[in-house]
C-alpha positions in Angstrom: -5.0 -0.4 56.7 -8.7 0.0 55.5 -10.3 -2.3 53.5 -11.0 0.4 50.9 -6.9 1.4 51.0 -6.0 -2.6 50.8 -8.7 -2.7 47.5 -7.6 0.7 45.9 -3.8 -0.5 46.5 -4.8 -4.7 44.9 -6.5 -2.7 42.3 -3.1 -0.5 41.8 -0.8 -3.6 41.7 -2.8 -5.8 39.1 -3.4 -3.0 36.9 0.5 -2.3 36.6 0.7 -6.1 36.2 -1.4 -6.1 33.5 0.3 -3.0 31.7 3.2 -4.7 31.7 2.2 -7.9 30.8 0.4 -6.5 27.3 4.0 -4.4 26.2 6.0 -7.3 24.6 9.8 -6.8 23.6 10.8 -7.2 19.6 12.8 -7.9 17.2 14.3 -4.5 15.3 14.7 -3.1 19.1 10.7 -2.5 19.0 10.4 -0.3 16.0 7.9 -0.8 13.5 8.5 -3.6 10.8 6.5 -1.5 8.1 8.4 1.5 9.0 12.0 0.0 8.3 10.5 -1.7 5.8 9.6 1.3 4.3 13.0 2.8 5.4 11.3 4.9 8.3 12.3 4.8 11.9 8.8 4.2 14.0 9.6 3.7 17.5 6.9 1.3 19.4 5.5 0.2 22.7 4.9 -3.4 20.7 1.6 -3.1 22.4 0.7 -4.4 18.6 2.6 -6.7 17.6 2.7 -10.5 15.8 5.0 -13.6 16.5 6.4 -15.1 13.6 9.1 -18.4 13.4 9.2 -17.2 17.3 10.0 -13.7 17.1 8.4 -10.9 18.6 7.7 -8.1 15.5 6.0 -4.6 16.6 3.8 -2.8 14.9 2.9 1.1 15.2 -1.0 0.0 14.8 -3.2 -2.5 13.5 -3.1 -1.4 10.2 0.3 -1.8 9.3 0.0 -5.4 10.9 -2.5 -6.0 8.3 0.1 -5.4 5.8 2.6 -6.9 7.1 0.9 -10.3 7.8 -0.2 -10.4 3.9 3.3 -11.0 2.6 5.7 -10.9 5.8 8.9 -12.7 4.2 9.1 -9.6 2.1 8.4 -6.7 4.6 10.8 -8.6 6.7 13.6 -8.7 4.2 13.3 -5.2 3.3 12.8 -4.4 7.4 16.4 -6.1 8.1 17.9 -4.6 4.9 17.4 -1.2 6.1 18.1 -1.9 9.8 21.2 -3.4 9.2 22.2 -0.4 7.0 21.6 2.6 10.3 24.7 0.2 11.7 23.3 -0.2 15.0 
């Protein structure tokens, strides 16, 4: 093996490492809070996400984070009131 293959395949495996260290798993199986909040399904990567009372919540982007972390007791009540209603 070359030293340029051993560096291009070091470079491969930490960048996969990092990927999948940045995705985090959530609560609502990692849909939006503010969408089922807002009674919309928003599937995620939770690449954006908050931890609250230790739980993991996604977020679709930054923005709706914003929102949420203003008055999350709410958003989450609504969030769970409409997820519990698809009957998952």
């Amino acid at each position: 093996m070359t030293a340029r293959t051993y560096l291009t395949a070091v470079a491969f495996l930490l960048g996969g490492a990092t990927l999948a260290a940045s995705a985090a798993t959530g609560e609502f199986g990692n849909e939006c809070v503010m969408g089922l909040a807002l009674g919309k399904d928003i599937a995620t990567d939770c690449s954006v996400n908050t931890v609250l009372n230790g739980r993991t919540y996604c977020f679709g982007n930054e923005q709706a984070k914003s929102i949420f972390l203003k008055k999350p007791e709410e958003f989450l009540t609504k969030a769970q009131i409409y997820y519990s209603s698809k009957g998952l």
